[in-house]
N, C-alpha and C positions, 0 to 999 in steps of 0.2 A: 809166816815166819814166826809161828809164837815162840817157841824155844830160841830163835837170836833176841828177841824181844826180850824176855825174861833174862837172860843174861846181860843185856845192854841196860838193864833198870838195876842189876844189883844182885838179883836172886838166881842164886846157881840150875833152877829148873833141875828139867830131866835130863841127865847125860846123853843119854840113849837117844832119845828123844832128838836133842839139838843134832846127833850123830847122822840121823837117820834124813831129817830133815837137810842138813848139807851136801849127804848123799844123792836126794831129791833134786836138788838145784843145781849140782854138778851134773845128771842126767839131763835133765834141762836144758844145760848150757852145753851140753854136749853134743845134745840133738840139734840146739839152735845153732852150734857153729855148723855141722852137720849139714844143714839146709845153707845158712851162707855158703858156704863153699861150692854149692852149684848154681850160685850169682855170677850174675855180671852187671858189670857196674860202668860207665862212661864216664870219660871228661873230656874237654876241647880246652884247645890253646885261647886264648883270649880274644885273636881276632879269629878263630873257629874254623881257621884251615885246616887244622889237624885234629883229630877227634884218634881217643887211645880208648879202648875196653879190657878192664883186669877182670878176671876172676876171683872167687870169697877167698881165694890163700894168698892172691896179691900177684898173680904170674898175668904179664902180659898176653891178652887171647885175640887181641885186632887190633891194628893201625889202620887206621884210614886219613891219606891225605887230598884236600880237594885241588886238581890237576888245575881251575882256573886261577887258585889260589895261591900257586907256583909262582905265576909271572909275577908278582910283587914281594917275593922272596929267594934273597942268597942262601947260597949253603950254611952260612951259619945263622939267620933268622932261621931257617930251616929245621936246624937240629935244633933249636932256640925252642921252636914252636911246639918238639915233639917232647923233648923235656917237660914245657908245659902241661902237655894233653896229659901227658904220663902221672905226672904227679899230680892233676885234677883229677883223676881218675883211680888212682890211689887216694883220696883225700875223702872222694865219694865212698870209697869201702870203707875208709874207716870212720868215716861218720853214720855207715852203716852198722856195723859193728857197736858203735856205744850206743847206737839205737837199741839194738838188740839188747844189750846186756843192763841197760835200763829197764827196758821193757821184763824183764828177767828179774829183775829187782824187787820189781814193783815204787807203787806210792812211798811205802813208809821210807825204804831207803831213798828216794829223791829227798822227802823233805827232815830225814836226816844229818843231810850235807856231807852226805860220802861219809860219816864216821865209819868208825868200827866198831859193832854194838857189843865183842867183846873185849875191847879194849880193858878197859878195866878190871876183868876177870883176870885177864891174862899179867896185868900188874901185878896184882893181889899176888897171885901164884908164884912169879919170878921173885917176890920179894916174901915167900914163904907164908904169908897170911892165909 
């Protein structure tokens, strides 16, 4: 990412350049959600009666509940439990996801701390400088 680089230090770099290169990582990120999206991802209820499987867009693709795990739950531990699997199960995609887009990043943006490398540029600009 040298053209966000050079603008995140102060120097306007190459226009084109920083253009082309966003282009780059929007393709990137394109293709990576691309592959998430033919994930699937689990989570279980806490005491692991219920296990739920999402897909990378976040749609429910399996429930599975275990039939001996029945006898020690009412119908509303029940729904209880699947709510849980559900939302582990989403939580796991989207811990997958900021894997991704980390990974997508690279180093320099981690140790960054999430800035915005043209934050500054874009000051300058709004305030005519």
């Amino acid at each position: 990412m040298r053209h966000v680089d050079a603008f995140g230090t102060g120097r306007e770099g190459d226009l084109s350049g920083l253009l082309a290169e966003a282009g780059r990582w929007a393709g990137s990120l394109a293709g990576a959600l691309g592959e998430l999206e033919e994930q699937r991802l689990a989570g279980a209820d806490p005491s692991g009666v219920v296990r739920a499987e999402v897909s990378g867009t976040g749609r429910l693709r399996a429930l599975a509940i275990d039939p001996w795990g029945l006898r020690d739950l009412d119908h509303d531990q029940l729904a209880q439990a699947v709510q849980e699997a559900i939302v582990a199960a989403h939580q796991a995609m989207g811990d997958r996801l900021t894997e991704v887009v980390e990974e997508l990043a690279g180093p320099a943006a981690a140790a960054g701390g999430g800035a915005d490398p043209l934050e500054a540029h874009v000051r300058d600009l709004l305030r005519g400088e």
